[in-house]
C-alpha positions in Angstrom: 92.3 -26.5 89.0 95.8 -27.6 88.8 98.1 -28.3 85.8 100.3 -32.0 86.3 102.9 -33.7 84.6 104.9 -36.8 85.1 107.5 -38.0 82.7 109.8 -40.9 82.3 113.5 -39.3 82.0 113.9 -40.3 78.6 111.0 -38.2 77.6 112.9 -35.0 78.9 113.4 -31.9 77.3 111.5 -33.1 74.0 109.0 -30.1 74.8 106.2 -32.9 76.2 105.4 -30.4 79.2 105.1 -27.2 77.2 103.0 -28.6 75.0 100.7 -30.0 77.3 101.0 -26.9 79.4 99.9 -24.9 76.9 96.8 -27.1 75.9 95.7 -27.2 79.5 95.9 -23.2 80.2 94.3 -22.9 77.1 91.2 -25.2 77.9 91.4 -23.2 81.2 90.9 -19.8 79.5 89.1 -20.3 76.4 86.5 -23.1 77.4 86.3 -23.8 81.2 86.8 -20.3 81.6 88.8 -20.4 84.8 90.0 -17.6 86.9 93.1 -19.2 87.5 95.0 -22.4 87.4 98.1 -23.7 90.0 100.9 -25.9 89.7 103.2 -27.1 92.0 107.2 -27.4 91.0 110.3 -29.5 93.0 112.6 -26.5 93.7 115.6 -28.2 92.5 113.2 -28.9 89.2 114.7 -26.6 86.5 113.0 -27.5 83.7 109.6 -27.8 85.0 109.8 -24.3 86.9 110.6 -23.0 83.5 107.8 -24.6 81.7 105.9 -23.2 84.1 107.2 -19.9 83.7 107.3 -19.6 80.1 103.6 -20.3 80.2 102.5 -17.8 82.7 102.6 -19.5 86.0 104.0 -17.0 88.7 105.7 -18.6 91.9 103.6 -17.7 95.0 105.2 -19.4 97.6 106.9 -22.2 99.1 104.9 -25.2 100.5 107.0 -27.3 103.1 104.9 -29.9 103.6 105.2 -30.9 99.9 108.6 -29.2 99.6 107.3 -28.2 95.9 106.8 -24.2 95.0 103.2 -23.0 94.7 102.7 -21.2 91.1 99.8 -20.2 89.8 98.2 -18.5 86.4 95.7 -16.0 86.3 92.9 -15.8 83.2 94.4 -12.5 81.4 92.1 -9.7 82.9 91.1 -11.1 86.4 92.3 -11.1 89.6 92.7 -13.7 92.3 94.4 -14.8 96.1 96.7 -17.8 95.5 
């Protein structure tokens, strides 16, 4: 499962990713119950690697066939390969 977000640059840095950030890892954990989820993040992409961070995503690598950066988010407790 994979957290995604696309925004017009005049809807940046009004918090529109966190929030939706938040209510996706939440329906991962709490309903879907998923081990983990991924994201994937431009380098260059401040903001979004920050969203990212701030809601638990770790960077596992980099992907050079997307150029993005792998993160993912384990459920609190478990345990699982990116």
């Amino acid at each position: 499962m994979e957290v995604a977000y696309f925004f017009d640059p005049a809807a940046w840095g009004r918090g529109y990713a966190s929030e939706l950030t938040t209510a996706c890892t939440q329906l991962a954990d709490n309903v879907l119950l998923l081990p983990e989820v991924k994201a994937f993040a431009h380098p260059a992409n401040i903001g979004s690697r920050r969203v990212l961070e701030k809601a638990g995503f770790e960077s596992v690598r980099f992907v050079p066939e997307m150029e993005r950066l792998l993160y993912r988010r384990g459920r609190q407790g478990l345990q699982s390969e990116a």
